[in-house]
C-alpha positions, 0 to 999 in steps of 0.5 A: 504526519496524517495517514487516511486509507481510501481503498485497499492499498489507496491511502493518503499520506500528509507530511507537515502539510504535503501529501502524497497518494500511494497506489491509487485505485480510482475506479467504480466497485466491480469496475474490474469484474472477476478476479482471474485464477480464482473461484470467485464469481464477485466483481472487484474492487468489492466496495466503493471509494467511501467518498463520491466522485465530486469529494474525490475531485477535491481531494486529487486537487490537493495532492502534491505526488503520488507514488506507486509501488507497482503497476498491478489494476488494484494499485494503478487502475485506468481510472487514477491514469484518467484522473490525475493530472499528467503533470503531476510528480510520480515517484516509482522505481525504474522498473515502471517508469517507462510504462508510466511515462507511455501513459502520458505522465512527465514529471516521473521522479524515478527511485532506484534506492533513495532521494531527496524530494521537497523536504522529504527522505524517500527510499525504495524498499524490497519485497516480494510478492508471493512465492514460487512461481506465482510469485514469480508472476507477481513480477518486482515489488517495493515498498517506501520509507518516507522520512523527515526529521526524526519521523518516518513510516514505512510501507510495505506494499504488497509483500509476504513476510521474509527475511528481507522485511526484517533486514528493511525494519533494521535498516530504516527503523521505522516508527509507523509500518503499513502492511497490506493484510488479506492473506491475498491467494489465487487458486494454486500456490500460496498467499502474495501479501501478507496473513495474520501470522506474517503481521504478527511477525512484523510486530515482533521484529518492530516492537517499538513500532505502530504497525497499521493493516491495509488491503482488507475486504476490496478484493475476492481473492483475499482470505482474511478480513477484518474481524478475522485480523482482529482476532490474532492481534488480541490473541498475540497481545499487540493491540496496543499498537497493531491497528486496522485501518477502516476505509476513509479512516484517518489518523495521526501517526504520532511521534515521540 
């Protein structure tokens, strides 16, 4: 399996020669302006694609599905409804299916928990997207685990860390997670993804795992990037195998 981050949550996954595209967010930087329920004057996504519009044709010309774990813009902007082709497999869960299909797509491959596709295993994991009332808000959230043969990496989405995380970890015992870091957090209430001490949480409950951090430095309301990130991996002695992703990074997720 190959793994390349695009943007934020944006990343291609290669499996023997397949791909499939995972949250895409299509659109220009500052494309969605500021970010609501914040201080924050600066216009999002913060940072461009890291290939131009003619690279980024190509590459769509080559992806065989995409899959989306919910509808939020910085996961399922206007520009991934006007670029992609509407034939196109979308694996999501029922929950957004139907506002998918309204868009236009018809070949919506609906994940209530887990299926078959092409040589494939895919299984719909839980998550949950803040808490208390904003995360409430947040609305419903999953994950994935893609499995073939005796590989499998699981993505997180857009989750904090709760006992659920480590009962998914249980479950599917994956050998590759991607968390989405940044400690993402509005004006009131508390982070809606996941700060440097929930991917330390995640290391610990997964120590036979690679755990790889997405979601840094596209968006304003996210708290902590790169360098900060960085800093509690070596504080915490994982940085043998808790890597952070740089835009357009790919790399192989590598197997025993």
């Amino acid at each position: 399996m190959k793994l390349q981050l695009w943007r934020n949550a944006t990343l291609l996954l290669n499996i023997d020669g397949i791909s499939i595209l995972i949250d895409p967010m299509l659109g220009d930087k500052g494309f969605r302006g500021k970010m609501p329920m914040t201080d924050s004057e600066l216009l999002n996504p913060l940072v461009d694609l890291p290939f131009d519009k003619e690279e980024l044709k190509k590459k769509l010309e080559r992806v065989d599905a995409v899959a989306v774990t919910h509808l939020h813009p910085d996961h399922w902007d206007d520009a991934a409804i006007e670029l992609l082709d509407k034939n196109i497999p979308v694996i999501c869960s029922d929950v957004i299916s139907g506002q998918i299909a309204e868009q236009g797509f018809t070949n919506i491959i609906v994940l209530k928990d887990q299926l078959q596709w092409n040589t494939i295993e895919i299984s719909k994991t839980k998550g949950r997207h803040g808490t208390g009332e904003i995360g409430e808000k947040m609305g419903i959230v999953n994950g994935f685990v893609f499995k073939k043969d005796n590989k499998s990496v699981y993505i997180a989405g857009d989750t904090i860390w709760y006992d659920e995380i480590a009962a998914e970890i249980d479950k599917h015992q994956p050998q590759h997670i991607i968390v989405a870091g940044g400690a993402a957090t509005f004006s009131v209430g508390d982070p809606i993804i996941m700060t440097s001490e929930d991917i330390v949480k995640v290391c610990e409950s997964a120590p036979e795992s690679t755990v790889w951090v997405t979601h840094l430095e596209a968006l304003s309301h996210c708290r902590e990037d790169r360098k900060f990130i960085q800093k509690k991996i070596h504080e915490n002695g994982i940085a043998g195998r808790c890597f952070i992703l740089d835009d357009g990074e790919e790399v192989s997720l590598k197997y025993l």
